[in-house]
N, C-alpha and C positions, 0 to 999 in steps of 0.2 A: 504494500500500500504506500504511495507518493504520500507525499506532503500536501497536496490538493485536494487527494482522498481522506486523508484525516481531519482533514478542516469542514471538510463534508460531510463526515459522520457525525459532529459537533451542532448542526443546524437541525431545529426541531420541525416538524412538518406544520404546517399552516393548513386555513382554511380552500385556502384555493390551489394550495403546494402541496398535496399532502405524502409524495414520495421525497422532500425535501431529505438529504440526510443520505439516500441511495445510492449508491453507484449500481449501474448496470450494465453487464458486459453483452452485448446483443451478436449472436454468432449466427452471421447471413452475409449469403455472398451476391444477394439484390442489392445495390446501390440507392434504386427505387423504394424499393422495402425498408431498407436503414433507413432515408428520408422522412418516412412515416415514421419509425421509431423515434428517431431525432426531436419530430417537432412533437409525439407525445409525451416525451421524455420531458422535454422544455414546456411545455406544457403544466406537467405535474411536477417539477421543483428534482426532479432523475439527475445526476450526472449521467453519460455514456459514453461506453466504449464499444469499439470493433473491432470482430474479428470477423473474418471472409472465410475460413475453412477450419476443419478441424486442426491441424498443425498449426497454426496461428494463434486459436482459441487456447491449446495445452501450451505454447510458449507463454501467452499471456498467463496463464493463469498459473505459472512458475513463478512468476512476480509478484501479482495482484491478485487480492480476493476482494469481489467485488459483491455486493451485496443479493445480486439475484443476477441469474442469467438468463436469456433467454434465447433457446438454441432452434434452428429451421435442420427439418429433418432431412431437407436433400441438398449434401455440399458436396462440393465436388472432388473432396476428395475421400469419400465416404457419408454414411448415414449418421446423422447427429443423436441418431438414437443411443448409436456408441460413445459419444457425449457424455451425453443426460445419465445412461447406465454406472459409468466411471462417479462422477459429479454425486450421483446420487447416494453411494458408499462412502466419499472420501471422508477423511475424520481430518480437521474438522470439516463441515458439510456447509456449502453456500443456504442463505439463509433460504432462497426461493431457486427451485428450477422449472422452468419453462418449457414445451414445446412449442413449433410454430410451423404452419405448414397451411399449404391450401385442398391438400389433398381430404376426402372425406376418411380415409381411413386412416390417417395419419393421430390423431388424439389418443386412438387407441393403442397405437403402437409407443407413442411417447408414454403417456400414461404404466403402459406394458412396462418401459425401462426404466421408470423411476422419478418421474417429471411430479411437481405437484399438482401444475394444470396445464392449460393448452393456452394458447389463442389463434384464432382460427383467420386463416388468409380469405379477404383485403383487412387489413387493422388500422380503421379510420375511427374511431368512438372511445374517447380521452376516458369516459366513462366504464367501459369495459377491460381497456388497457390497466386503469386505477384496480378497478374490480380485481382482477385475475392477479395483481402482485399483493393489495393488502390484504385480499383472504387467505391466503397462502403464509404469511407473515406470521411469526410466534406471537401471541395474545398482548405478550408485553411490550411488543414490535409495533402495533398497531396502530396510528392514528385515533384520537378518540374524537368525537364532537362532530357535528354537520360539514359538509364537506359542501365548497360554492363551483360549480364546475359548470363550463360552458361544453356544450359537447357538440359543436359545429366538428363537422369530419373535418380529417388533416385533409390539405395537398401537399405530396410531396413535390417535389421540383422536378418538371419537365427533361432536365439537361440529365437528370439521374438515369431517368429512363432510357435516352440515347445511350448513354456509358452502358447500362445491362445490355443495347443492342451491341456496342462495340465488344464487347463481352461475350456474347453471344456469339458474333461472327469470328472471332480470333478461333472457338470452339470450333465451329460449322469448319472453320481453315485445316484448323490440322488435327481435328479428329481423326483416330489412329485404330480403336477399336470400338466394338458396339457400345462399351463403357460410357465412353465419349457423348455417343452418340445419345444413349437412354441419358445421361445427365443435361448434356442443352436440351431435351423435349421435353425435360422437365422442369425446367429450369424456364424457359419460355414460357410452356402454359401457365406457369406459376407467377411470371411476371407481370404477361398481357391478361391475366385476370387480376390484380390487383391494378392495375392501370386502367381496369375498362375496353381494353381495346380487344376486342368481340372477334376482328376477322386474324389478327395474330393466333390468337388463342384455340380459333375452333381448327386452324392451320397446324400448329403444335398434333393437337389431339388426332386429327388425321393422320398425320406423322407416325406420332406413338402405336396408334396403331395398326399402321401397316407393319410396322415395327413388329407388334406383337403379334401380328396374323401372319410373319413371314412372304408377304407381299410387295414384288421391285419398290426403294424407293425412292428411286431418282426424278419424279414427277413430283411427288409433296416432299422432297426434299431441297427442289429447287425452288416449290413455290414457300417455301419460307426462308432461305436464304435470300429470296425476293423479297419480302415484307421485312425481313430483319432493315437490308440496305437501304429500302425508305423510309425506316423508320430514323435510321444513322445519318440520314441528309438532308432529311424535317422534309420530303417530299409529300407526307402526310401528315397530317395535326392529330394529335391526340383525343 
């Protein structure tokens, strides 16, 4: 824990701050996604931090214990399941662990590893984000008193979203095994559903699954390495 972090565990939670005191280490390798987290972290009175993969996530947290994590279960370079499973033994044990994912059967599987709760992809509602860390929270940990909270959804920042497409295409470039391949089509529909954007997304899942019906994919593989690079050149608005 820095100096910045100790100063931070020292501040009490407020009425309209009430993670005030927190530090949160958020483990997603959406840019778009972190943006959300960001502004509902600032939001509720959160410090945070990122990590983008699991090896990132276990270097960080060789240094820093941060007061709650919250981990997405598909990084690339592994399942954050395997995270949350570690996270959830270690002695001493982070105060809160997270899952986070857009997929429907994703909660279960967090849950399954040791997670105390989930939050479910798109996470725009300051209210449910609050929700899901202070109930999870030791009794004595807890904010006590009415809580003043605006719960207008977050926007994340536009430019985030082009960076997961620049992200995306570096993928699509030099994908090397099916690995690869199952992690950018999940990793897309996971994006372009939290961004709203409908024709990326249902493009993704067409993908996935020819993918998984073992069917040529060089037709909807090319039509979303097409939508990735207009997404990348703002040739489409969001």
């Amino acid at each position: 824990m820095d100096d910045d972090d100790l100063m931070h565990t020292h501040l009490r939670p407020t009425a309209t701050r009430p993670l005030l005191g927190l530090t949160i280490l958020v483990v997603e390798d959406s840019r778009f996604a972190c943006d959300a987290m960001r502004l509902l972290c600032l939001r509720s009175g959160a410090r945070i931090r990122r990590a983008d993969c699991l090896k990132s996530a276990r270097r960080h947290l060789q240094v820093y214990r941060p007061s709650v994590v919250i981990i997405d279960l598909g990084l690339p370079d592994g399942s954050g399941a395997e995270l949350i499973s570690e996270l959830s033994i270690a002695c001493p044990r982070v105060e809160v662990i997270l899952g986070t994912s857009g997929d429907s059967f994703a909660e279960e599987v967090a849950l399954a590893a040791g997670a105390d709760g989930f939050l479910a992809k798109p996470i725009s509602s300051v209210v449910a984000f609050q929700n899901a860390i202070i109930s999870a929270l030791p009794l004595e940990r807890q904010p006590n008193g009415p809580r003043l909270v605006s719960d207008d959804p977050v926007l994340p920042d536009p430019l985030a979203y082009r960076d997961d497409m620049a992200h995306a295409a570096d993928v699509l470039d030099d994908r090397e095994d099916d690995r690869s391949l199952a992690y950018v089509t999940q990793f897309l529909t996971g994006v372009a559903r939290s961004a709203g954007d409908g024709i990326l997304q249902k493009a993704a899942e067409d993908l996935a699954q020819a993918r998984q019906s073992g069917r040529p994919l060089q037709s909807d593989l090319a039509k979303v390495a097409a939508l990735v690079q207009d997404r990348m050149t703002d040739r489409i608005a969001m």
